[in-house]
Structures are given as structure tokens and as C-alpha cells.
N, C-alpha and C positions, 0 to 999 in steps of 0.2 A: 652210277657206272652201269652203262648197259654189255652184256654178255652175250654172244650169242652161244646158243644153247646146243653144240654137239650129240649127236644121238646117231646111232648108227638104222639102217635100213633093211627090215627082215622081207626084204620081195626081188628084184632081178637083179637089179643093180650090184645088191652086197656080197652077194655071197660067190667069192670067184675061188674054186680050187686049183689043185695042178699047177703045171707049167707050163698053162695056157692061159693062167691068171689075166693078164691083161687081153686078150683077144676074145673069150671065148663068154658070156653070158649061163647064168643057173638059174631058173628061176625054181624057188620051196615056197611059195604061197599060194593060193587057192585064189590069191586077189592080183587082178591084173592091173597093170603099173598104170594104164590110164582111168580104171577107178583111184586109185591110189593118189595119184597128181593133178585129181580135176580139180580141187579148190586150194584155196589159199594155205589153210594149215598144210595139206598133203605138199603142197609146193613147196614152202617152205622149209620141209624136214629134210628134202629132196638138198634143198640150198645150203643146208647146214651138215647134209653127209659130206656135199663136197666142200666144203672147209673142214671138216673133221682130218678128211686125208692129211690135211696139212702136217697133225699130228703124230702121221706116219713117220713124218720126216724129221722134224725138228722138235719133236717128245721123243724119237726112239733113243734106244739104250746106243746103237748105233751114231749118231750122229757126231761127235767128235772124232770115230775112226772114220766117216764118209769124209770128214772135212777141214779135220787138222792134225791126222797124223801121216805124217811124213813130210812135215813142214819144219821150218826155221824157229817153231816159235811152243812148241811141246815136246815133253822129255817123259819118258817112263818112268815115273815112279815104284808106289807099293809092287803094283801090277803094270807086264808091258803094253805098253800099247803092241796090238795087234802087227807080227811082225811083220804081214804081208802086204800091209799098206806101210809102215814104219820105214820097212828095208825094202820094197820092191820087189828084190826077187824071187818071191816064193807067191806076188798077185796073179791070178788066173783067171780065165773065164768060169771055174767051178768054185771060188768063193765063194759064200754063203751071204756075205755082208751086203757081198758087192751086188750081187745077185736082188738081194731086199729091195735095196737102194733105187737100179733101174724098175725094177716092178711094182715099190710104192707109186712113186713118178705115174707111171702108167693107170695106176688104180687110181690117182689121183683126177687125170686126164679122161677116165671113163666118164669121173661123178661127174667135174664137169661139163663136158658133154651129154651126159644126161639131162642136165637143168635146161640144155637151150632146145634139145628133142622134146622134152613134155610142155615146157612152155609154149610150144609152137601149138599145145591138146587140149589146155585148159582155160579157165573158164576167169584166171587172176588180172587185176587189175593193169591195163596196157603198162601204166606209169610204174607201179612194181613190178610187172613182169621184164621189161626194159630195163631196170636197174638189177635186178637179181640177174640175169642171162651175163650182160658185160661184167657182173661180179664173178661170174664162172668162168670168165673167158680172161680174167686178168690170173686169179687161178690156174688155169690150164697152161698159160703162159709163164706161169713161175715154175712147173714141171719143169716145162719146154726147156727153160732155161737150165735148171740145175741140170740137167741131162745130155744140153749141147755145149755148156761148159766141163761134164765129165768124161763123155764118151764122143765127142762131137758130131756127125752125123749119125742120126736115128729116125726110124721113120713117125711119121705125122701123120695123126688119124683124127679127122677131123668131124668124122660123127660117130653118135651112138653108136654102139655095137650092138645088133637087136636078134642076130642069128653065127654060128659060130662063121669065122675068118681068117683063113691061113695065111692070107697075102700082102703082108704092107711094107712094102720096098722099104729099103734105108735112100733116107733122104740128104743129103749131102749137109756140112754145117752150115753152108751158106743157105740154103734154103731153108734150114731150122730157122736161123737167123731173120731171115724175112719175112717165114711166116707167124714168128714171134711181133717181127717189128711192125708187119700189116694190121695185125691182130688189137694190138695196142694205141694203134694210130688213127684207127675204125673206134675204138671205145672212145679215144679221148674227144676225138668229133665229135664222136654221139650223143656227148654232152652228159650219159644219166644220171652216173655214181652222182655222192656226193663230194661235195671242195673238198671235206677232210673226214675223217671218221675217227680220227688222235682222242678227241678228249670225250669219247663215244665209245671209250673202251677200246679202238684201233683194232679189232680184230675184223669188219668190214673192208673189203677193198673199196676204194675211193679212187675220186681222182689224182689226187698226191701220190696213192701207188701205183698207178696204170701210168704217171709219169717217171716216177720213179724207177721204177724196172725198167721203161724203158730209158731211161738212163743210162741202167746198167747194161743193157741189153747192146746198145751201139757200144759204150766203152768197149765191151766183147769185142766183135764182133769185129771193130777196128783194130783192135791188134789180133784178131785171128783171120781175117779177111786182106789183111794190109790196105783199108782203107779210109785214110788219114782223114777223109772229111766226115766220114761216121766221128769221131772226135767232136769236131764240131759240133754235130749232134747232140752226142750223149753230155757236151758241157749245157750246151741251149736248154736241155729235159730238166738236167739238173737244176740249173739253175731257177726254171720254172717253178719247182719245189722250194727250194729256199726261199724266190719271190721276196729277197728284200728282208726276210728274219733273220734276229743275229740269236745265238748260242747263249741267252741267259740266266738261265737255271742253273745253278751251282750244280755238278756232276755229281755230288753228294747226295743231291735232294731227288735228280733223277733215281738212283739205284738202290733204294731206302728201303733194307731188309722187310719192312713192312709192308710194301707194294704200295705206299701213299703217290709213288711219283710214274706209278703205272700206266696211268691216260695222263699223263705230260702229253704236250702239243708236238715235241720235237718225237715221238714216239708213232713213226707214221701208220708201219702194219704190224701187228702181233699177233700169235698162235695165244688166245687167252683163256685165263683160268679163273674161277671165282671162286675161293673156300667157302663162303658162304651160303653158296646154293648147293656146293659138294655134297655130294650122299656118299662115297667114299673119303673121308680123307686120311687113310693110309695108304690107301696104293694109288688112288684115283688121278696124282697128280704128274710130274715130271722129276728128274734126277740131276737135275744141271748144280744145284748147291751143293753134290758131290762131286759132279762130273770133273773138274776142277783144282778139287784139294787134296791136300797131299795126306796120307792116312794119319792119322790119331789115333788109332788105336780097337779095339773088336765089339763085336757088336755087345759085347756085356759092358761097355760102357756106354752109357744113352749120351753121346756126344753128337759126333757130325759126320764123318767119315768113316766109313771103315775099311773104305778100300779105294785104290786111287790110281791111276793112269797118265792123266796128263795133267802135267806141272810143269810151269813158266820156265826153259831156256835160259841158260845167261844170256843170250839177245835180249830176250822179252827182258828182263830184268836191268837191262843195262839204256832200252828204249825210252825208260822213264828216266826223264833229269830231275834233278834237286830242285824241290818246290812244284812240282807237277803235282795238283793236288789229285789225280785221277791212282797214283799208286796208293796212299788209303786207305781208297773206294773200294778196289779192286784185291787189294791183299790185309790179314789180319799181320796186322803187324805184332799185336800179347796175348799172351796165353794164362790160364788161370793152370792150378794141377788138376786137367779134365782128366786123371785119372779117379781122380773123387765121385765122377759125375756130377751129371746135376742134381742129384736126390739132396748132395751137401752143400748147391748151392754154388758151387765151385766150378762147371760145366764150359764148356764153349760158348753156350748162349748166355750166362751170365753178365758176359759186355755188351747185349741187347737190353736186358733186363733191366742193366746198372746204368740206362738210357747212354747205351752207346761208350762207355767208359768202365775200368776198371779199378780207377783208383777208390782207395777202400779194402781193395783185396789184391792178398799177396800175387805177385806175377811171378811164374815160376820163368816163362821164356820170355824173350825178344827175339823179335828178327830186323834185325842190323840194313835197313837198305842198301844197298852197294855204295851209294854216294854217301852215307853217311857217317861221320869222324868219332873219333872219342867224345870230345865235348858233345857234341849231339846229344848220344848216349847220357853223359854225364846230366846233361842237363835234363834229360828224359828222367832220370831218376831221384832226380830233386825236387822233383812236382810231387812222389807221394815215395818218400824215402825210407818210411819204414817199411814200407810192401815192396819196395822194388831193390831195396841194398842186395838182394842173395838172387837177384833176375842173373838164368843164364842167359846171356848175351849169342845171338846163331849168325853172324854174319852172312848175306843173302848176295855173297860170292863167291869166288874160284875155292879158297877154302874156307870152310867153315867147322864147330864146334860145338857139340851139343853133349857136355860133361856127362849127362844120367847114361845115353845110351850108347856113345861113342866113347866112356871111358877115360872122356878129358883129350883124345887125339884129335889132330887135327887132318880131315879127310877134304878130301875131292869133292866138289858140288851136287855132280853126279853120284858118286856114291851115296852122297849125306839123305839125297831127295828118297832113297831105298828107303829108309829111316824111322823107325816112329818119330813124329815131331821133326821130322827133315829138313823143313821149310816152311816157310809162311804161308798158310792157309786161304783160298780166296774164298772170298766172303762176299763177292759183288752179286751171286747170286741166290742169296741166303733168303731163306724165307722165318724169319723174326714169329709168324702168327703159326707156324705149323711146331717150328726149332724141334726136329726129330734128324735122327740117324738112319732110318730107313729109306728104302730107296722108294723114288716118286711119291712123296710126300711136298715137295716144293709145288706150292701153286698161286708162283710170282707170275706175271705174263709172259711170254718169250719174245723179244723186240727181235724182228727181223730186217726191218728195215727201218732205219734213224735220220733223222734231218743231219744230225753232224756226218755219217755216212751220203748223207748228198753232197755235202761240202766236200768233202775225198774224193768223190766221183769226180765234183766240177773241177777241183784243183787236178785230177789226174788227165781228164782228157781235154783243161785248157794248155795244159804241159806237153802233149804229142801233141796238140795242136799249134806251138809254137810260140802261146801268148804266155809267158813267164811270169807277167807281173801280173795276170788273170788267179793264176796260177799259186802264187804266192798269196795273193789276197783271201783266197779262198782257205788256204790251211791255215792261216794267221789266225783266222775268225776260229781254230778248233783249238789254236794254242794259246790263245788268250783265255777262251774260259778255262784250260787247266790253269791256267795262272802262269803263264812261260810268255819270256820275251817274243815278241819277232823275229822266224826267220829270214836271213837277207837271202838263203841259195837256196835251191829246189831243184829237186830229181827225184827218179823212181823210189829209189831209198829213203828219200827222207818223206817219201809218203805213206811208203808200208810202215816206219816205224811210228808214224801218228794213228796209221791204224793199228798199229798193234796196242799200246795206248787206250788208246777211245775203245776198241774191239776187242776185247781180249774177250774171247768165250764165245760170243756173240757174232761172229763173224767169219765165211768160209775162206780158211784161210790159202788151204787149198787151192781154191780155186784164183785167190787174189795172186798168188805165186803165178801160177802156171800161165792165169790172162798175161803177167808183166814179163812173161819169158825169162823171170828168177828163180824159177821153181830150183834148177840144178844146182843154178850158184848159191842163194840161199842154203841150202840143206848141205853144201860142200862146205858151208864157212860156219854155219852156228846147228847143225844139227846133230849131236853129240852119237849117235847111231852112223852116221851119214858120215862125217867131219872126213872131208879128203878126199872120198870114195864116191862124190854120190853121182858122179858123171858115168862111170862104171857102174853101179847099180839100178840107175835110172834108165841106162839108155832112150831108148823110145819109147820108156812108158810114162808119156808125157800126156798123157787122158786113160782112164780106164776099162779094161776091157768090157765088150759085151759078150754078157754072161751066157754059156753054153742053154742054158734053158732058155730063151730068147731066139734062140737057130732051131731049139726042139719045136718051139710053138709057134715059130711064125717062117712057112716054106717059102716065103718071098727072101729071107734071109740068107745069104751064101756067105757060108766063114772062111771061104780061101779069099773070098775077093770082099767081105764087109765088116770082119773083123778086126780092130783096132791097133795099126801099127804096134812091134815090140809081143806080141802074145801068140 
């Protein structure tokens, strides 16, 4: 398993203060950036600051409120999700998150931009210098994106910044749009990346990704453009990425608390992590195997959770059919009494230890799937009968019941998820070798973009492009590896709910609403915050605003006339 090696850079590049973070250059070293980047090692730390940023984005503590709160498919638990993305309206251009959010982006965009400035100074091999530069520029492009799917027109800066700069117009979305899609269309020409960088550890951009985005980048782009033959496109990109693979890796063996199915091939690009070469691992790592689950209980018990936010929807819950084997994967369905902790053995990581099973040891909970009947149950309990006759039973619907803490009543779903032991816990992102309660201690890879996510793509934009039975072919192939029949109809709906499915966690759901022009209706029909109301509290903040420090730092900016409808 090759890693690349994250380090950050103590000379011009790194160090950006204020709220002119991304425009304005510091340099605190005595050593100038073209000693610094004439040979190979200096290049390459160069090349690996800008993939670090990545982990601005998709390590921070932030990233489920950038991208799945105030969606159809998370609910508030222990703790609420943040109510200004949740509910709308109290979002502003003086947000703190939201604020991060556009200024990682940009910080991201500098590093890259950096790599193709000094590579133009040194002294590195043409053939690596050619593949590292289009590596930054598939980079810079994945900014681009996340930034013109949130705030849609922003402006584009497309070199080094080497002396400070007030002036960079906002650039309209369509123009983000194309210089995203030139960008990508110039690398994949150019031939350099490599075919795949998947079972290389995936944290390299390749050509699989510089297609891949741009994939996603026409899906955009067509329905924020209203231009139907981008469709076309973005199914043609995709499908160049799938090129003929089918989906056959049990979903199980992909997401394996241990990280063995971490460079899988269907695993295109990841933000990755290696505990083995870790020099921190207590904090050094990420917090996604919390991010997710519903609390358990305080930090004096060495379990898993201690505190929790976003917890699966009755939608998301209900997205999963009987025999999907992806709910599982994705949710702990028994609990040991991890009030014991695990000093007795008894713990949450216990059903890792006990190689993925608990029989043996008494099970104090269940969690009842929505589809599933008494016999189920009964039958679950005859497999180890002595440990499981006194399981309380928590049904994972409308009402449920959890006797220790609810007193034997029967409450609201929503309520229950408040809960100690609320609901069923997910577990798809559990890290098996670290099994701690503290937060960024998970350091499983972070998969951001997946080959069955190019299947959804193809299947979404051969659906606005008119070919139905392109269209269906493509989802089938994602609902047979769960182990679900064929479906015969196909619509925008029954695409989100395969990704919700396949994506739970993993995937900006956010912005998957808002591309599909469901964002309102979704959040009015299964958003338990939202349910009735969300046309009204949504109005036109249908993208996010741009943050008041972005008008401070950059005078090309006019907030009467480039600030983001609705703010």
C-alpha cells in the first residue's frame, strides 16, 4: 500500500493569515521558494501540501454540516446539527463554517497553483514534472467544483499568487463550469496521470479521476446551465470510468472496519491515511466513525461515541429494502451492555474482536430494521438463545422502544434518536485497528469518489438525456451487488434513494439535492426539522452565501450586485 505522505510547508505558500487568506501570500523563511522547489524532494512536498488541503475539506470536524445538513437524509440527534444550515434561516454571509468552507477551497487552489508556478523553475524530471502539475490541476478542479456547486459563481484565479491582490472578479457559474471542464479535458489529452491509482492506495489523482469529475462536473452543469447535451457528456465521462467493470466485491468486504478493502479497485480517489506510519494516533487521524452515530454514552466509557449529530431519517431507513445487504454494512444492528466498557470485554468493539459476531455474549439491544417482522426477530434469537432471550428489541421506525431508558414507553423516532442507545449505530465507518472513542482517531481512507458512484452518475444523466433503458442498466448493476431484484421504472427519486444506500456518509448529499432541483421537496417531505415548511424557509437559498470576509478581502467583489440570491 503506497501513501502519500502529507506534510505541511513552513515557507510562502503555507502560512496565510487574515481575511485575506486566500489572496494575499506571507512568506516567515529566510529560504526562497525557488531554492526550496529546485529538486525533486522539494517538488514533491510542494505536491503533497496540495493534496493535504484536501484534508481541509473532507477530515474537517465541519464536513457533514457543509454537506448533509439540511438535507432529506440526517436528523439531529444527541446534538443538533447546526441550525443555520439545518433550518436556513439564521445562514448568513457571517457564518463561521460557511466562511471555512469557501476559504479551504481557495487555500486549496493556491497549493495547487503553486505546483504548476515552480515546476515551470526546476530542475525535475519533464515525465514527473507533467504528471505531478495535471495532478494539481485535477485538484484545483475539485475546489472549483465543490465551490460552484455551493455558491455558484465565484471567481477563478488561475495563477500563483506571488505579491498581495485585491482584484478577482466573480466569475459567472457558467464560466466556473468551463473552466473546470477545459481544465480537465487538457489533462485527459495530455495523456500523463496514470490509468488508475485505486489499488495504489487511491490517494493520487489519475486518469479515472480527471474523468470522473469530470463526469460530475457536466451532470452539474446540465442542470444548472439547462444544457441537455452536457448530459450526454457527463453519461459518455462516466461511462469511460466504468469501461466495461461490473460491481463485484461483496459491499461487505469493500467497508471492512479493518481497512483491508481500502485500495479495492472500485475505490477511485481517496483523502488517505496510514496508521502504520502514524506518529500521532490519537488525534492524527479523522472522526467519520463518530460522525454518524448516535451517542452511547460519555467519554468515561471507552466505547465509540460520545456524542452525535447526524443520524439516518426515516427516508434513509426506509431507502433500504429487505435483503439489501448494504443496511448491515452501514448500521450496527446488536449491542453488547457497553456500559461495562471494554476493560470487561463487553464494549462496542467486542463484535470486531468476536470476528465480526456477537454470539457468545449476552446482547442487551436490537435494532429491529423497519422491514423486519416478529419471526425475523424470533428467528434472530434462536441462533444464540441463551444470550439473546432478555435482548431488548428498538424497532428502527415511526415508534420505537428502548425499556432501560424510555421506561418501557413507546416514543417517536425522533424523539428516541435524543436517546442513549436511540438507534442503531453506524458502523460503515469504524476503524477495527484504532477501536477508540476519541475523536480523529479513525484512520480508514476517505473514499470520495467510487466506481458505483459513476454508475449513479451514468444512470442520472443517461435519464435527462432521454435513454431510460441506458439508464436503468446502469442502476441495476448497483442493485444487484446489494442483492435486490431489478428495477423495471426509473426517475430522479429512485436514484437518490440508491444513493442514499450505496452513499450514506460518503457522499455530498447536499449538493446531490440541489444539482436535482429536490433540494425543497425533499427537506418538505422527509426532513423532520423542515417536514411542510421547507419552501418557506428555504426560499432562495438554494446555494450559499459568500462569506462577508471574501467582499473584505477581495475589492473586485460587489455585495449589492455578487452576493448570492436570498442573503
Amino acid at each position: 500500500m503506497k501513501k502519500i505522505t502529507y506534510m505541511a510547508i513552513v515557507v510562502a505558500l503555507a502560512t496565510m493569515t487574515g481575511c485575506s487568506d486566500f489572496l494575499t501570500p506571507e512568506n516567515k523563511s529566510n529560504v526562497s521558494d525557488e531554492q526550496q522547489f529546485a529538486n525533486k524532494a522539494g517538488f514533491e512536498t510542494l505536491v503533497n501540501d496540495a493534496y493535504a488541503k484536501m484534508r481541509l475539506i473532507y477530515a474537517s470536524d465541519s464536513y457533514s454540516t457543509w454537506f448533509n445538513a439540511g438535507t432529506d437524509m440526517y436528523a439531529s440527534a444527541r446534538n443538533k446539527i447546526e441550525d443555520a444550515y439545518q433550518l436556513y434561516e439564521t445562514l448568513n454571509p457571517e457564518n463561521s463554517a460557511n466562511r471555512n468552507l469557501y476559504f479551504h477551497c481557495y487555500q486549496g487552489i493556491r497549493a495547487a497553483n503553486a505546483v504548476r508556478q515552480y515546476a515551470a523553475q526546476n530542475n525535475v524530471d519533464k515525465t514527473l514534472k507533467n504528471k505531478r502539475v495535471d495532478e494539481a490541476r485535477v485538484l484545483a478542479c475539485n475546489f472549483y467544483y465543490i465551490l460552484v456547486n455551493d455558491y455558484g459563481g465565484v471567481p477563478i484565479i488561475k495563477d500563483f499568487i506571488t505579491a498581495p491582490n485585491r482584484g478577482y472578479p466573480k466569475s459567472s457559474a457558467e464560466e466556473v463550469y468551463n473552466y473546470i471542464i477545459s481544465e480537465l479535458e487538457a489533462v485527459i489529452a495530455g495523456n500523463h496521470l496514470d490509468v488508475s491509482a485505486a489499488t495504489k492506495g487511491g490517494g493520487r489523482a489519475s486518469m479515472e479521476t480527471a474523468k470522473g469529475l469530470l463526469a460530475k462536473t457536466y451532470l452539474a452543469a446540465a442542470w444548472d446551465l439547462g444544457k441537455k447535451d452536457y448530459f450526454t457528456k457527463a453519461a459518455e465521462y462516466a461511462d469511460a470510468v466504468i469501461a466495461g467493470r461490473s460491481l463485484t466485491t461483496p459491499f461487505a468486504d469493500l467497508w471492512k472496519a479493518d481497512g483491508s478493502g481500502d485500495d479495492n479497485a472500485e475505490f477511485i480517489w481517496d483523502v488517505e491515511y496510514d496508521l502504520a506510519s502514524a506518529t500521532n494516533t490519537t488525534s492524527g487521524g479523522h472522526d467519520w466513525s463518530v460522525e454518524y452515530c448516535n451517542y452511547l454514552g460519555g467519554a468515561e466509557d471507552p466505547i465509540k461515541a460520545t456524542s452525535s449529530a447526524f443520524v439516518p431519517t426515516l427516508y434513509t431507513l426506509h431507502c433500504f429494502e429487505k435483503g439489501d445487504t448494504r443496511y448491515d454494512v452501514t448500521f450496527m444492528s446488536e449491542l453488547p451492555n457497553v456500559n461495562k466498557g471494554n476493560k470487561s470485554g463487553t464494549g462496542y468493539w467486542t463484535w470486531y474482536k468476536n470476528g465480526e459476531s456477537l454470539v457468545g455474549y449476552p446482547v442487551v439491544r436490537y435494532y429491529k430494521a423497519w422491514y423486519e417482522t416478529d419471526d425475523d426477530v424470533a428467528a434472530w434469537r434462536a441462533k444464540d438463545p441463551t444470550n439473546r432471550a432478555n435482548t431488548y428489541v428498538i424497532p428502527m421506525d415511526k415508534n420505537t422502544v428502548e425499556p432501560q431508558e424510555m421506561n418501557g414507553k413507546a416514543m417517536d423516532y425522533y424523539d428516541a434518536i435524543t436517546m442513549v442507545f436511540g438507534n442503531a449505530p453506524c458502523k460503515k465507518f469504524d476503524d477495527s485497528q484504532t477501536a477508540s472513542n476519541q475523536r480523529n482517531t479513525d484512520y480508514r481512507d476517505i473514499h470520495i469518489m467510487t466506481l458505483p458512484e459513476m454508475y449513479l452518475v451514468a444512470a442520472e444523466a443517461y435519464l435527462k438525456a432521454g435513454n431510460t433503458v441506458s439508464a436503468l442498466k446502469r442502476l441495476n448493476m448497483v442493485r444487484r451487488r446489494a442483492g435486490l431484484a431489478d428495477a423495471t421504472t426509473i426517475d430522479i427519486d429512485a436514484i437518490l434513494k440508491e444513493r442514499t444506500c450505496e452513499m450514506f456518509g460518503n457522499s455530498p448529499r447536499w449538493i446531490d439535492l440541489r444539482r436535482t432541483q429536490q433540494l425543497v421537496n425533499h427537506c418538505n417531505l422527509y426532513n423532520n426539522d423542515l417536514e411542510g415548511n421547507a419552501a418557506t424557509a428555504i426560499g432562495q437559498k438554494t446555494l450559499r452565501p459568500i462569506p462577508q470576509a471574501a467582499f473584505d478581502a477581495n475589492e473586485a467583489l460587489n455585495k449589492d450586485t455578487d452576493q448570492t440570491p436570498g442573503y
